[in-house]
C-alpha positions as YAML, in Angstrom:
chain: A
units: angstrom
residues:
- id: 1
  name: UNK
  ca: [-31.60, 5.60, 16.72]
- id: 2
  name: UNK
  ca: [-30.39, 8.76, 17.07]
- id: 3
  name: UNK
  ca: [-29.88, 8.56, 20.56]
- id: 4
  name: UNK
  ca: [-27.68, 5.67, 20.13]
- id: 5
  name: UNK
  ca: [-25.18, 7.70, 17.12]
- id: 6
  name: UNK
  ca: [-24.87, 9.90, 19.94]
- id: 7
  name: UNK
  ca: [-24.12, 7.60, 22.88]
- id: 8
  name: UNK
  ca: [-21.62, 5.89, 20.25]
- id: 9
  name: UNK
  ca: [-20.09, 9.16, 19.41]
- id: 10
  name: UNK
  ca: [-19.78, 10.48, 22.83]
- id: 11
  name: UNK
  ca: [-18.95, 7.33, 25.16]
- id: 12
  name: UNK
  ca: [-15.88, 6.71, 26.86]
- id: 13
  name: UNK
  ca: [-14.67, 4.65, 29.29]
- id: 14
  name: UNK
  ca: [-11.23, 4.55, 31.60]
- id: 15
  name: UNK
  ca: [-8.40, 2.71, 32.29]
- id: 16
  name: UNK
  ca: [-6.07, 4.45, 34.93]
- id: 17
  name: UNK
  ca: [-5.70, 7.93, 34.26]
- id: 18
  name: UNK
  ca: [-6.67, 7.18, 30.39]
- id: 19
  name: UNK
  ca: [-10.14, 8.65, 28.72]
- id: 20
  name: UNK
  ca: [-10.88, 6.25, 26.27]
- id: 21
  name: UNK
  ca: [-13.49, 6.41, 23.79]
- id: 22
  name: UNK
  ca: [-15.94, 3.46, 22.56]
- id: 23
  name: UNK
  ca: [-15.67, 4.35, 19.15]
- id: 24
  name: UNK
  ca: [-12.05, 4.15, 19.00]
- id: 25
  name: UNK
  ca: [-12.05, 0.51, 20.47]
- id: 26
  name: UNK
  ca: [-15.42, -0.11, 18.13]
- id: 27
  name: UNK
  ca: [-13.82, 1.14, 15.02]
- id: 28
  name: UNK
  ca: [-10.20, -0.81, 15.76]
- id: 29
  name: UNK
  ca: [-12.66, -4.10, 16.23]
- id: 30
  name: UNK
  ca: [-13.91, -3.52, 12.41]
- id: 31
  name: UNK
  ca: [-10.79, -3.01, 11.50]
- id: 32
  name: UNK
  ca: [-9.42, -6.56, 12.75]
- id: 33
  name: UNK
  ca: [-12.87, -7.67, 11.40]
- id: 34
  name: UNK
  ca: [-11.47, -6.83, 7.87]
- id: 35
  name: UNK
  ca: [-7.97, -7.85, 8.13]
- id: 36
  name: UNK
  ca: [-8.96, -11.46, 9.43]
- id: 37
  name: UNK
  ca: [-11.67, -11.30, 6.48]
- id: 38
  name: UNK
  ca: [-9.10, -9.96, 4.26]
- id: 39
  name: UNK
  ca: [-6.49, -12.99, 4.97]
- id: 40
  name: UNK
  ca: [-9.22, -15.43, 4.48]
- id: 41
  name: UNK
  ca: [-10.32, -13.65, 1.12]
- id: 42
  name: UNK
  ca: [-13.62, -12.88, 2.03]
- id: 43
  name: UNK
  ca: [-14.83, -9.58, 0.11]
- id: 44
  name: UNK
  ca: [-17.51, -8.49, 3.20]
- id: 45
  name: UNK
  ca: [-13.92, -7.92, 4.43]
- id: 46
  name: UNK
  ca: [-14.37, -4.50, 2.59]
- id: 47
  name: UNK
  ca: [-17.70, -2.93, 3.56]
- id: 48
  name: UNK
  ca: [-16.69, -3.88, 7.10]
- id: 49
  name: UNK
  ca: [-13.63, -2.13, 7.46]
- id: 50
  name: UNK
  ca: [-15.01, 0.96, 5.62]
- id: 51
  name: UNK
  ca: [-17.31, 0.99, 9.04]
- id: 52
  name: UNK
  ca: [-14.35, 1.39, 10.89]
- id: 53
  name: UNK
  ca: [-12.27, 3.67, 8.76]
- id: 54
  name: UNK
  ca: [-15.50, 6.10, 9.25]
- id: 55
  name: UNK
  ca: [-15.28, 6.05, 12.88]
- id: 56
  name: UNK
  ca: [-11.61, 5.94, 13.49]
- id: 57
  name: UNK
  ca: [-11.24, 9.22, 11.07]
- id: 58
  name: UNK
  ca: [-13.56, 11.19, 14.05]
- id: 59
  name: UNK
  ca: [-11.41, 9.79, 16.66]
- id: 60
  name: UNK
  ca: [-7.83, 10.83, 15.10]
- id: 61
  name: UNK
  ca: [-8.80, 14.58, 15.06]
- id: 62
  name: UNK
  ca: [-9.70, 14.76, 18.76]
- id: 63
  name: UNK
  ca: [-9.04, 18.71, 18.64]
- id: 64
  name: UNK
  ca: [-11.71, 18.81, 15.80]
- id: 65
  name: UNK
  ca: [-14.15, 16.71, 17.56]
- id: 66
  name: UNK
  ca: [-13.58, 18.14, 20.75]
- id: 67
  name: UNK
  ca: [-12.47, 14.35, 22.37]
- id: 68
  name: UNK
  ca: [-10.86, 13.46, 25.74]
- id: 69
  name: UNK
  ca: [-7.85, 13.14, 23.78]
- id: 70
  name: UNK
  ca: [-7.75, 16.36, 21.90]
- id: 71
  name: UNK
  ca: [-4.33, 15.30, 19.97]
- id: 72
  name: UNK
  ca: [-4.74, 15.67, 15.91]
- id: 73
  name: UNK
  ca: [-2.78, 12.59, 14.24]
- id: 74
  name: UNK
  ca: [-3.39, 13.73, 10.82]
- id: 75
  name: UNK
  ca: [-1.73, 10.98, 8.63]
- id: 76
  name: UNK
  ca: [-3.99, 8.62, 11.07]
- id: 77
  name: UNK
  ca: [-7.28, 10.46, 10.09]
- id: 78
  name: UNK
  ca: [-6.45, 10.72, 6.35]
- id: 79
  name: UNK
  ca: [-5.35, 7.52, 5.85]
- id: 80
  name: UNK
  ca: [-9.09, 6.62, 7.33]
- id: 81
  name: UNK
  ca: [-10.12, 8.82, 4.10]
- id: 82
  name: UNK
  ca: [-7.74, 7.17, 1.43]
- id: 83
  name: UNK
  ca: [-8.62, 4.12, 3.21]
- id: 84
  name: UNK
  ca: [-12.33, 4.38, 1.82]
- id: 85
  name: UNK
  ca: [-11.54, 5.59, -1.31]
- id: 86
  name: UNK
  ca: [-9.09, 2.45, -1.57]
- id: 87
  name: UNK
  ca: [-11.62, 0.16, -0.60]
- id: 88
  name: UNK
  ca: [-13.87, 0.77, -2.54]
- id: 89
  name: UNK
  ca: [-12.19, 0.13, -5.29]
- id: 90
  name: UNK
  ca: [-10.57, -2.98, -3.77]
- id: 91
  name: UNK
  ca: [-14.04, -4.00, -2.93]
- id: 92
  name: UNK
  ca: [-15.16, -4.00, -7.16]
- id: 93
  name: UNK
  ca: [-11.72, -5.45, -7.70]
- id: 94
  name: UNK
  ca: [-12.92, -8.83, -5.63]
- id: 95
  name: UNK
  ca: [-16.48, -8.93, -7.23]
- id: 96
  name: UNK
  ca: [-15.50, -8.42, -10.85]
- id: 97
  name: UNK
  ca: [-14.64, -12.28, -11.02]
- id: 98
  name: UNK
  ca: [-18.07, -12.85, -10.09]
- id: 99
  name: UNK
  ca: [-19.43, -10.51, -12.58]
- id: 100
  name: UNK
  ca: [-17.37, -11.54, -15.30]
- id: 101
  name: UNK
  ca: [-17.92, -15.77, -14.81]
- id: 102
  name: UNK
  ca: [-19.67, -16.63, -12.45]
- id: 103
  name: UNK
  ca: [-17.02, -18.12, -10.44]
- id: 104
  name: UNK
  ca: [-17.93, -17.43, -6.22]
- id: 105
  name: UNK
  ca: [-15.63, -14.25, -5.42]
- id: 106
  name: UNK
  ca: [-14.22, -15.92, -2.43]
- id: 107
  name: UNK
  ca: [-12.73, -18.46, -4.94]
- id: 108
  name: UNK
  ca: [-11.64, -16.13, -7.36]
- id: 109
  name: UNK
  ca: [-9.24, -14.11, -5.57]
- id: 110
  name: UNK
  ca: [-6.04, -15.36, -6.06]
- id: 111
  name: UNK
  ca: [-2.96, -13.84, -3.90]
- id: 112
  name: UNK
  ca: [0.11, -13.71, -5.93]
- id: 113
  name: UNK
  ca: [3.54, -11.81, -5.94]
- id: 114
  name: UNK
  ca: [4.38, -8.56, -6.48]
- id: 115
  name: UNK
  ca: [7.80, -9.36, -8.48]
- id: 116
  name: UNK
  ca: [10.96, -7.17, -8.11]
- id: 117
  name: UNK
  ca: [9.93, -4.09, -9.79]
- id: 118
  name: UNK
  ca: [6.88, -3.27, -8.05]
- id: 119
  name: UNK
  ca: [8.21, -4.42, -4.68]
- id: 120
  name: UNK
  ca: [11.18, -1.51, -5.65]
- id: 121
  name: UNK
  ca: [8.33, 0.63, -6.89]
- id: 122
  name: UNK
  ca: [6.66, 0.45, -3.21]
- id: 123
  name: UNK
  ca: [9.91, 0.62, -1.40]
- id: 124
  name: UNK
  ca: [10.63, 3.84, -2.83]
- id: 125
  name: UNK
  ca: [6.74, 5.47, -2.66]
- id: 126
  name: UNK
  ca: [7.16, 4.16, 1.11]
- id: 127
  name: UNK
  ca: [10.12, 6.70, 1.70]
- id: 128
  name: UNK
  ca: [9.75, 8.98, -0.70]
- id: 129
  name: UNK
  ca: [5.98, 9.76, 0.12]
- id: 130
  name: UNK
  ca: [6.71, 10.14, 3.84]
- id: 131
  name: UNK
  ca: [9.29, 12.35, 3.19]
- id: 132
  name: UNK
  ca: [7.03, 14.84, 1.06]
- id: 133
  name: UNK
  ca: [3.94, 14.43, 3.51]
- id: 134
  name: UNK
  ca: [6.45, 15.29, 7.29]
- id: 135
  name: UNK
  ca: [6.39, 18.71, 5.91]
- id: 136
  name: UNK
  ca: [3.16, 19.02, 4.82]
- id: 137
  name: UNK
  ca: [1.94, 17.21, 8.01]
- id: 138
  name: UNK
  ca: [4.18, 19.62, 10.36]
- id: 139
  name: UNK
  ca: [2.73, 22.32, 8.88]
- id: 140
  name: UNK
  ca: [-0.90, 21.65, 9.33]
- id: 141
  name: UNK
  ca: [-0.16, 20.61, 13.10]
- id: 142
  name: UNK
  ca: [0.41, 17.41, 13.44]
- id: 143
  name: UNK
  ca: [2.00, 15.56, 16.42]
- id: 144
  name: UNK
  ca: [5.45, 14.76, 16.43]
- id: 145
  name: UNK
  ca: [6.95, 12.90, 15.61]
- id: 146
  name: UNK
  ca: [5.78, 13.99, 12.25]
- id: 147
  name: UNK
  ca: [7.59, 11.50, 9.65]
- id: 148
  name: UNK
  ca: [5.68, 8.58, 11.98]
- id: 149
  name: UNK
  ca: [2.31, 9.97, 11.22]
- id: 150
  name: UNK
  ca: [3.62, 10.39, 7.20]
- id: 151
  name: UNK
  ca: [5.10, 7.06, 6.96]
- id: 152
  name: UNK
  ca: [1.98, 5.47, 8.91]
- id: 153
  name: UNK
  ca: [-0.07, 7.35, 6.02]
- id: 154
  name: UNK
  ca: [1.80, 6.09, 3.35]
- id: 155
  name: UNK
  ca: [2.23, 2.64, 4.47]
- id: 156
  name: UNK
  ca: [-1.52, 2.25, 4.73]
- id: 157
  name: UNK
  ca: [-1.67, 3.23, 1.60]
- id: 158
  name: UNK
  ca: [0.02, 1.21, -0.02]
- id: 159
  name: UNK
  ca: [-1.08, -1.69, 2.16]
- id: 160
  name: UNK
  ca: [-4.50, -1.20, 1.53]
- id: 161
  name: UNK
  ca: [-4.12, -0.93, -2.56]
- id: 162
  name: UNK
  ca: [-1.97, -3.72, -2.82]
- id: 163
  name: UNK
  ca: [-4.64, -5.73, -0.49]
- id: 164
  name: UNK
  ca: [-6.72, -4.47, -3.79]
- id: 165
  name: UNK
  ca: [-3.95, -6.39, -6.20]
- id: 166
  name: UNK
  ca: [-4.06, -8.79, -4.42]
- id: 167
  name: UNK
  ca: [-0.25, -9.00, -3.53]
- id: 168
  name: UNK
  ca: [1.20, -11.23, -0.87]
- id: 169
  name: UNK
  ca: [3.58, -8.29, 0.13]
- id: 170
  name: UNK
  ca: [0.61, -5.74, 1.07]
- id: 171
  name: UNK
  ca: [1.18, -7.82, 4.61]
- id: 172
  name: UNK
  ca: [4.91, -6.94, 5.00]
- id: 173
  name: UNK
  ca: [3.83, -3.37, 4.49]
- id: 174
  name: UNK
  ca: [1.39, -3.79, 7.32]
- id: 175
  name: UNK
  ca: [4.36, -4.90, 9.17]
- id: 176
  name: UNK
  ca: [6.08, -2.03, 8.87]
- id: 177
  name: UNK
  ca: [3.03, 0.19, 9.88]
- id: 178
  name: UNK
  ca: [2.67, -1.04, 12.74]
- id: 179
  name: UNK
  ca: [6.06, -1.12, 14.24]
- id: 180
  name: UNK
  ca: [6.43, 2.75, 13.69]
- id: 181
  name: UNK
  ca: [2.55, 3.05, 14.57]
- id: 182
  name: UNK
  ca: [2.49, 1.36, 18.19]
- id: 183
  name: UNK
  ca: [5.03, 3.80, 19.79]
- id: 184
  name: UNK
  ca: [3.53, 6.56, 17.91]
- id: 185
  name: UNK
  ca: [-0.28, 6.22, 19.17]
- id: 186
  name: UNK
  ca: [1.20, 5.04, 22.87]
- id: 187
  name: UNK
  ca: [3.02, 8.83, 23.07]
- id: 188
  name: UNK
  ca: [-0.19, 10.69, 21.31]
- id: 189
  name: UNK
  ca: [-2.56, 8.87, 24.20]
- id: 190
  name: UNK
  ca: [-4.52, 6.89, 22.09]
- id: 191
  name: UNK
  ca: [-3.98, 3.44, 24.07]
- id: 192
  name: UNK
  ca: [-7.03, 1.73, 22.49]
- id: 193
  name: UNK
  ca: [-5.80, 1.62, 18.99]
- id: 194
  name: UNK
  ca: [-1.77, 1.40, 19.97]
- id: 195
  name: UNK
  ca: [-2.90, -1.98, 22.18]
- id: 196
  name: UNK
  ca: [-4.66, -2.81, 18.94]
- id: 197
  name: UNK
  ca: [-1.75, -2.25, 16.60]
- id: 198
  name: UNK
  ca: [0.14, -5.18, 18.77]
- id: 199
  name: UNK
  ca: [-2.78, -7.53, 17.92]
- id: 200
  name: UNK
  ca: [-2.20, -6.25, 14.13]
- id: 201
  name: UNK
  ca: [1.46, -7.12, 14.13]
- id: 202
  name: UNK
  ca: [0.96, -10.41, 14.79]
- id: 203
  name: UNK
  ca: [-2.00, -10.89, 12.63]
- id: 204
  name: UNK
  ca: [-0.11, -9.49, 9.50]
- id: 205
  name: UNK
  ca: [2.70, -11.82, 9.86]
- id: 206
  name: UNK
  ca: [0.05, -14.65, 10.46]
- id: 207
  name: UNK
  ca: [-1.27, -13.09, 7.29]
- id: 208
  name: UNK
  ca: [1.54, -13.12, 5.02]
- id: 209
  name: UNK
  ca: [2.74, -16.70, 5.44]
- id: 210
  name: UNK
  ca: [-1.42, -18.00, 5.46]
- id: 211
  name: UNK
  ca: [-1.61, -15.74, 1.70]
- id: 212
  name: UNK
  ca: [1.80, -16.83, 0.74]
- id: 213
  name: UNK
  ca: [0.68, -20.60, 0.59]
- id: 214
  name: UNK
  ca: [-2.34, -20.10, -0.70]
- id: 215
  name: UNK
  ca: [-1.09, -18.44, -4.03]
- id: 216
  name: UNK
  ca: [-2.38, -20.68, -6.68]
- id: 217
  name: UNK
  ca: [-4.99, -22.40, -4.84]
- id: 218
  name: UNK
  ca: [-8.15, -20.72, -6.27]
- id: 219
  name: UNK
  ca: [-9.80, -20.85, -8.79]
- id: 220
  name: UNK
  ca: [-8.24, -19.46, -12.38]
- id: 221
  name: UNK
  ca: [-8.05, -15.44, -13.55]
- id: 222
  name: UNK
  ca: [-10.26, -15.17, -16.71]
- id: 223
  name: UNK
  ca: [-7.98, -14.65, -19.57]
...
């Protein structure tokens, strides 16, 4: 067992003149895992894409880990962290209907919309966060340009814990990840997860219009 964590942690493959390592492809493929669980309202859609927030979060801080790639994207690696933390609770969030009445957790989860005030309330942590973390980020070394890796951060987020509300907007966010994300992890050498982030753009919009018609079609929130 052992000597397969290692292989996993140490195996690469290339493409060109690119190093690429397994468990960067392996941790994008639990990440798509989740999202298409996620837009089908599956709760395993959780656990699975913890998997790959643990093995993405080694490949992001390539200077730590001593990787082909030894590029730090430090928004990319903590969001891996916050991404846990936010699952986790996401995770309870889908089985308390179950808990509570019985009702299948796949049918309980209901998407519905954010409203006005909390899409303003999102818009604003969106910029506003990025624009406290591009300093913060700069300062501990990360690669430029900076405000990408802070807005990818924040974005993810906020993605991830309205995924947890269980708001049809969470997917826009995603959206808006990705299209500052894909140039970002092309120029920092990480091809694997930038070719990945195309897959993701399509798959959020997919996501967002699937979730948007399928508000009200579950079964009822306990009072």
């Amino acid at each position: 067992m052992l000597d397969g964590l290692r292989w996993l942690f140490d195996a690469t493959f290339t493409i060109g003149d690119q190093t690429i390592l397994w468990r960067e492809v392996i941790g994008n493929l639990f990440g798509l895992a989740s999202a298409l669980g996620g837009m089908r309202r599956k709760v395993w859609a959780w656990p699975v894409g913890i998997v790959g927030n643990v093995l993405l979060f080694t490949v992001f801080l390539g200077a730590v880990f001593h990787t082909p790639n030894a590029t730090n994207l430090l928004g990319q690696a903590g969001r891996q962290l916050v991404f846990i933390i936010v699952s986790v609770y996401g995770w309870v969030q889908w089985q308390r209907g179950k808990r509570r009445t019985g009702i299948d957790p796949n049918e309980y989860i209901r998407p519905r919309w954010a409203g006005w005030r909390t899409r303003i309330w999102l818009a604003v942590a969106l910029v506003g966060g990025t624009l406290v973390l591009t300093p913060v980020f700069r300062a501990l070394g990360s690669y430029e340009p900076v405000w990408a890796d802070a807005w990818i951060f924040m974005g993810s987020l906020l993605a991830t814990y309205g995924m947890a509300k269980r708001w049809v907007e969470f997917w826009l966010i995603w959206v808006a990840v990705d299209l500052v994300g894909v140039p970002l992890l092309f120029g920092a050498g990480y091809w694997a997860s930038a070719i990945m982030y195309v897959f993701y753009g399509a798959f959020t919009l997919t996501g967002f219009f699937v979730w948007s018609r399928g508000r009200g079609t579950a079964a009822p929130l306990p009072a």
